[in-house]
N, C-alpha and C positions, 0 to 999 in steps of 0.2 A: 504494500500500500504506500508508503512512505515514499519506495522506490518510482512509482509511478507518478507520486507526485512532484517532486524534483528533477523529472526526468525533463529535460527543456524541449525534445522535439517534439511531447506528447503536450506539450502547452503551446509548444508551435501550433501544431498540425487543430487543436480546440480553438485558436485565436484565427486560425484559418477559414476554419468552417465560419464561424461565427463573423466575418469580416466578409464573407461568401453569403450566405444569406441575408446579413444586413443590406449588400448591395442587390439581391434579389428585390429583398421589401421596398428599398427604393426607387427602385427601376420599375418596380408597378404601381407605387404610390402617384409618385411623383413623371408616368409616363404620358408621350405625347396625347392620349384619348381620354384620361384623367384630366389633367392640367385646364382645358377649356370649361369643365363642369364648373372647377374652382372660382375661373376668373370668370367669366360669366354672369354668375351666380354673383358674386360681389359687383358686380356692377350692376346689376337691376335692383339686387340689392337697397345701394345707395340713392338708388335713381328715384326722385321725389315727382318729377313731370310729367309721368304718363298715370294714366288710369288702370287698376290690378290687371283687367283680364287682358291689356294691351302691352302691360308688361312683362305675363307671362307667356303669352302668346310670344313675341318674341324672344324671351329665355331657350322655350321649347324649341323652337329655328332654330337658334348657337348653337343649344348642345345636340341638336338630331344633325345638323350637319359639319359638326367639328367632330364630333364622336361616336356616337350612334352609328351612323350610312357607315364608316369608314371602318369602324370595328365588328361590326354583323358581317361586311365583305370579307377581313380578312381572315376570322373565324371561316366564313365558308369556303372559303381558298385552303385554308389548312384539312376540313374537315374532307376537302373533295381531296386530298391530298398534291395540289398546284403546289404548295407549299409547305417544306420543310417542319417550321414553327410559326407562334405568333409572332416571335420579333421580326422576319425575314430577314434570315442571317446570312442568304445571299443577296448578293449588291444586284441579279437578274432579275429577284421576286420582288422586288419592289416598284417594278415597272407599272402594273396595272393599278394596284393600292393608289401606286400616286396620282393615275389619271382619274380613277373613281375619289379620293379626295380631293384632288382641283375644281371636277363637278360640282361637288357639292358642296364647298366651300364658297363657288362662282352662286350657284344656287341662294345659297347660304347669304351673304351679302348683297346677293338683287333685291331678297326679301323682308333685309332687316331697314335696308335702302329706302324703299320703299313701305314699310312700315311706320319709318322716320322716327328710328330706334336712335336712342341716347349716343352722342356720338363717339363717346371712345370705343359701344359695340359695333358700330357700324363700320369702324374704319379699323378697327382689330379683325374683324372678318377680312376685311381688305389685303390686310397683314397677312391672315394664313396663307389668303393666294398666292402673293409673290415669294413667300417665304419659301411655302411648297412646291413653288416650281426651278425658284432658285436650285434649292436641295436637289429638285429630280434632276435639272442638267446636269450637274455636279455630281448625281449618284452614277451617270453614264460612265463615267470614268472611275469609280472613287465613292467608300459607301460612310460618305457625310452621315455622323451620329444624328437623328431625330430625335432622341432624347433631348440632345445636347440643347439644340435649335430649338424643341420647346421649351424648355425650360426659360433658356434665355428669354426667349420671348414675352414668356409669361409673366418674368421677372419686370421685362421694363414695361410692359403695360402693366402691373400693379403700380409701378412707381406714377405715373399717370394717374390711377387712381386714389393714390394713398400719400403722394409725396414724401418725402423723408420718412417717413412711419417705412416706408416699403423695404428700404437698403437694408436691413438687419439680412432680408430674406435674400440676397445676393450668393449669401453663403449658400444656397443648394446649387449653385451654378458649376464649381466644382466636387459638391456631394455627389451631386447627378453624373457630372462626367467621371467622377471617379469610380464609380460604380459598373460603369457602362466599361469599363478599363479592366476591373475586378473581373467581371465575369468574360470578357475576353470576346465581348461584341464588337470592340471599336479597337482604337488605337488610340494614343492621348491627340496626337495632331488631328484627328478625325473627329474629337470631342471639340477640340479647342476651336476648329473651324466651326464645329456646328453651334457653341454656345457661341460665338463672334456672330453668325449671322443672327442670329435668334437675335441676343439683345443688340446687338448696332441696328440692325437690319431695321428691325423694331421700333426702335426710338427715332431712327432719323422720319422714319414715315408718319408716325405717329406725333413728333413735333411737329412736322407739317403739315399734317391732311386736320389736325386739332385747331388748326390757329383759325 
């Protein structure tokens, strides 16, 4: 007993697992199909100018076409066997995912548009399009973390929402990539591209399409 407890590779190998599944929990917590319920939800949230059943009517838009459409597809692409896993851990599978989330993200934003939804949602829809299509050229070559890019994302439209209250939450930008690193999805330079687009990408757009 003693023997095993001093024994350093057998505390190795328990701080391994344990550093291994933490970056599981993260990397589903905190994944791209999650992330949009969060910020979403905090923005209608806050939102004091439209009337309940106009603000959830829109809510319901965000998240069926940031999350919903996009994660029923890719569960069925797994389930028909097109795909490996849910995360598409080939840079090939992610070809169609990405053109059924452009859809509906394009969807997604005509409707919040047109609704004359609060405007950090209506121009954060805006965001996922280009974000998403940036990623997809860049996956043709090169399989840019999605994690990464959400997150980041996610991160500078809170700060939009929350100003300086938002930065604490900066820190998941490399919990997220580093996790994405742990379990041997990405690579660091793969994360670090994808959290740059996420939040730069993010903020330049969103300071302007806001003004």
């Amino acid at each position: 007993m003693a023997s095993t407890l001093l024994n350093p590779s057998s505390d190795a190998g328990v701080m391994k697992k344990a550093v291994y599944y933490a970056s599981q929990l993260v990397s589903a917590v905190f994944s791209p199909v999650v992330l949009p319920v969060f910020t979403f939800s905090a923005i209608m949230l806050r939102d004091t100018t439209l009337p309940a059943d106009r603000k959830w009517l829109i809510w319901g838009i965000c998240l069926l076409t940031t999350t919903a459409i996009i994660s029923a597809y890719v569960v069925y692409l797994k389930a028909s066997g097109a795909v490996g896993s849910l995360d598409l851990d080939l840079r090939e599978e992610r070809t169609k995912p990405f053109i059924v989330g452009l859809a509906s993200n394009c969807a997604g934003f005509a409707l919040v548009y047109w609704l004359d939804a609060p405007p950090l949602a209506t121009w954060l829809m805006f965001c996922f399009i280009t974000n998403t299509l940036l990623v997809q050229i860049i996956t043709h070559w090169w399989k840019v973390s999605i994690h990464a890019t959400g997150v980041g994302g996610a991160v500078a439209s809170w700060a939009f929402l929350f100003g300086a209250a938002a930065l604490p939450w900066l820190i998941l930008v490399p919990i997220v990539g580093a996790s994405r690193v742990v379990l041997r999805k990405h690579t660091t330079a793969q994360v670090i591209v994808g959290s740059l687009i996420g939040l730069c990408l993010t903020a330049v757009q969103l300071r302007y399409l806001l003004r």
